[in-house]
Backbone as CSV, one residue per row, in Angstrom:
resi,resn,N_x,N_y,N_z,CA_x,CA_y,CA_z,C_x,C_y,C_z
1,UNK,-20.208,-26.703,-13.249,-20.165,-25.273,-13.343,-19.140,-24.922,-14.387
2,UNK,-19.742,-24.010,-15.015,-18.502,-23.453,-16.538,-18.718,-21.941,-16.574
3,UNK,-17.158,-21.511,-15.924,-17.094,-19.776,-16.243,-16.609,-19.450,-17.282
4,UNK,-17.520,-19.375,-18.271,-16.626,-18.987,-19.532,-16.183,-17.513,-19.516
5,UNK,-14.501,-17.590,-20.174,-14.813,-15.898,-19.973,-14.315,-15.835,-21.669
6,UNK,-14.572,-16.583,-22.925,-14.841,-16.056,-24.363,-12.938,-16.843,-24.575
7,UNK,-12.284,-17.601,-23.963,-11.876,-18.501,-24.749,-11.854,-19.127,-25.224
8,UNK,-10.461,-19.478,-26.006,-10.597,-20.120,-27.684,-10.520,-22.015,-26.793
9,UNK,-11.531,-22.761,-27.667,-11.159,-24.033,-27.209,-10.037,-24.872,-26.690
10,UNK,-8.669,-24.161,-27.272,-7.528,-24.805,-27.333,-6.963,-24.115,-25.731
11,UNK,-7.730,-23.419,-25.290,-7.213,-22.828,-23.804,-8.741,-23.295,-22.588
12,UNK,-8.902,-23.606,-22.629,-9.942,-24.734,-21.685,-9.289,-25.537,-20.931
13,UNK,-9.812,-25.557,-19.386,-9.018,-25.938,-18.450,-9.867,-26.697,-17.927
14,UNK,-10.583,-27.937,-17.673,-11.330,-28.833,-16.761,-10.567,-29.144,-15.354
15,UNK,-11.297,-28.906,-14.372,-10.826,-29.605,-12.680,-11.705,-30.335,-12.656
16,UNK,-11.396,-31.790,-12.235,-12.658,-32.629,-11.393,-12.027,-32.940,-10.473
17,UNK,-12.549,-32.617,-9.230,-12.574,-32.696,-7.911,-14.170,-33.481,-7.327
18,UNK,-13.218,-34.231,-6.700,-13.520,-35.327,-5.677,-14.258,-34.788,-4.386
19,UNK,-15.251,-34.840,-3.807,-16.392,-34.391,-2.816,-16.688,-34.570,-1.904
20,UNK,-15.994,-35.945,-1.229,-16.434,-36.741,-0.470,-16.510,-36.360,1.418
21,UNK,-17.410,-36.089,1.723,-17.358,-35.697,3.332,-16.666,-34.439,3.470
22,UNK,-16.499,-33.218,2.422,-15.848,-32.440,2.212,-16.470,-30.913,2.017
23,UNK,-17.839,-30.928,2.553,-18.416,-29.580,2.953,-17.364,-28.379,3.848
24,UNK,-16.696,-28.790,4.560,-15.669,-27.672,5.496,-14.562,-27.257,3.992
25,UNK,-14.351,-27.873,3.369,-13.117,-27.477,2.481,-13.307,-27.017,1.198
26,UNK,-14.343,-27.637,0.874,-15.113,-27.536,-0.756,-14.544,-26.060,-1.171
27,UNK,-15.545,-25.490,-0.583,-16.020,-23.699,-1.053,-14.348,-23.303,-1.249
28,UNK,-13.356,-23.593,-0.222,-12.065,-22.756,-0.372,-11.268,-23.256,-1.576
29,UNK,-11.606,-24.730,-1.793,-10.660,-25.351,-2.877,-11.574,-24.715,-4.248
30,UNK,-12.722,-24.627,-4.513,-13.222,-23.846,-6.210,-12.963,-22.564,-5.916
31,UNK,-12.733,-21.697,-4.607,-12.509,-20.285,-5.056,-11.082,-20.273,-5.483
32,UNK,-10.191,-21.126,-4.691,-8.522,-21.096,-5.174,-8.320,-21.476,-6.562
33,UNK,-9.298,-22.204,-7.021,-8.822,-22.145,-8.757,-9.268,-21.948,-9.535
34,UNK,-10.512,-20.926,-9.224,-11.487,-19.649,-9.606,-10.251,-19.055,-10.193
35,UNK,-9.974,-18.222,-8.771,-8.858,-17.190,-8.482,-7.540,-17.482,-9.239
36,UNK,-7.333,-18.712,-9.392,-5.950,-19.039,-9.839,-6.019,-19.403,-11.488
37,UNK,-7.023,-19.540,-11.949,-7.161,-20.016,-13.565,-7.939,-19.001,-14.337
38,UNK,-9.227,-18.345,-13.238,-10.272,-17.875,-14.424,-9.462,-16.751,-14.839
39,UNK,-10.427,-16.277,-16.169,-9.552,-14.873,-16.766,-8.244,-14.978,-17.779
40,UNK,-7.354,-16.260,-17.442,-6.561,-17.120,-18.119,-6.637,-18.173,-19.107
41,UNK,-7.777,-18.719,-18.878,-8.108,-20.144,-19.267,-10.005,-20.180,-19.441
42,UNK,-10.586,-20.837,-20.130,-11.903,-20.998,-20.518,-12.072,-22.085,-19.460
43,UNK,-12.379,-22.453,-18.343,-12.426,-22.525,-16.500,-13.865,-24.023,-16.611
44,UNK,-14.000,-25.022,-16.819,-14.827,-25.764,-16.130,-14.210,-26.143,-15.104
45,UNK,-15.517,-26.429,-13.922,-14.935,-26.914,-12.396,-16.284,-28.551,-12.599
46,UNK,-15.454,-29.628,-12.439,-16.517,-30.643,-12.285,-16.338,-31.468,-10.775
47,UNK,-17.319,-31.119,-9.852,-17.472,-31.138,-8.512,-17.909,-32.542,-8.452
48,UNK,-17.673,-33.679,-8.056,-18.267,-34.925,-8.093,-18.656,-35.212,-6.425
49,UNK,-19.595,-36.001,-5.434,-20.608,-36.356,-4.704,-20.315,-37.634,-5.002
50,UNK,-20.605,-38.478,-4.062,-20.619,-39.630,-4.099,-21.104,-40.276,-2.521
51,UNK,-22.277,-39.824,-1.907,-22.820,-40.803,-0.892,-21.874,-40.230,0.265
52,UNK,-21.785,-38.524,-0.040,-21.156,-38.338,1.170,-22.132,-37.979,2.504
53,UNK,-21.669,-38.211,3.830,-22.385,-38.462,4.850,-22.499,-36.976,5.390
54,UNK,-22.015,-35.945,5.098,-21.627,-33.905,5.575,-22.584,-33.788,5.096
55,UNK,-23.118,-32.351,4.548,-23.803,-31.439,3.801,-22.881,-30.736,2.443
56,UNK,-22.035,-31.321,2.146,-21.524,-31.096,0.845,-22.411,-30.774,-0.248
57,UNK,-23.372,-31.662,-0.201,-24.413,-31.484,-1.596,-24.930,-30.136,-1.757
58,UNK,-25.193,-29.358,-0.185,-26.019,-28.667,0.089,-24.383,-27.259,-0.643
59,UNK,-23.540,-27.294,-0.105,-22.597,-26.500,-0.281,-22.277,-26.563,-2.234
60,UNK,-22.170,-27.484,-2.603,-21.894,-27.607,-3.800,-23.427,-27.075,-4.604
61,UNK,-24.029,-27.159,-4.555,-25.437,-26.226,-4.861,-25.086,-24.712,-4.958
62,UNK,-24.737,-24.624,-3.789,-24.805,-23.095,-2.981,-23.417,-22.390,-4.535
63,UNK,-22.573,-23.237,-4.532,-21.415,-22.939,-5.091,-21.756,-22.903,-6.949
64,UNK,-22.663,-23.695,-6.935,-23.382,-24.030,-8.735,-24.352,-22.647,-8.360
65,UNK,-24.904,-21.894,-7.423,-25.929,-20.893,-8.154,-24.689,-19.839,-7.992
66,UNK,-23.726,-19.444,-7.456,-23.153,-18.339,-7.015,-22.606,-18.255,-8.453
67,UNK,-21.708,-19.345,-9.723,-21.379,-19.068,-10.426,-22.171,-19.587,-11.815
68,UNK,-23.480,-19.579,-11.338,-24.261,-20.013,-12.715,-24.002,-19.250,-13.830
69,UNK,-24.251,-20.290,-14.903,-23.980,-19.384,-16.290,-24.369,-20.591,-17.911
């Protein structure tokens, strides 16, 4: 997911966050650095999955259409 909000390359901020069995927490940890970076910074969030056993996949979806772009 990439919120651009029209910054210059040199202000681009990448998170990759780790996924694992982590459907209960997911959603609160990308809105906290939504909230805490976008508007500041040109904002990718890279959500990584890996054979988790929750419904994470299903949440991380939910979280890729809410900020499609």
């Amino acid at each position: 997911m990439v919120l651009d909000n029209k910054t210059s390359e040199a202000t681009r901020v990448t998170v990759i966050i780790p996924c694992y069995n982590s459907a209960k927490s997911i959603r609160n940890v990308t809105d906290r650095i939504i909230e805490a970076l976008d508007g500041r910074y040109g904002l990718q969030i890279i959500l990584i999955n890996d054979s988790s056993k929750d419904n994470v996949w299903d949440v991380i979806k939910d979280i890729c259409r809410e900020y499609k772009n």
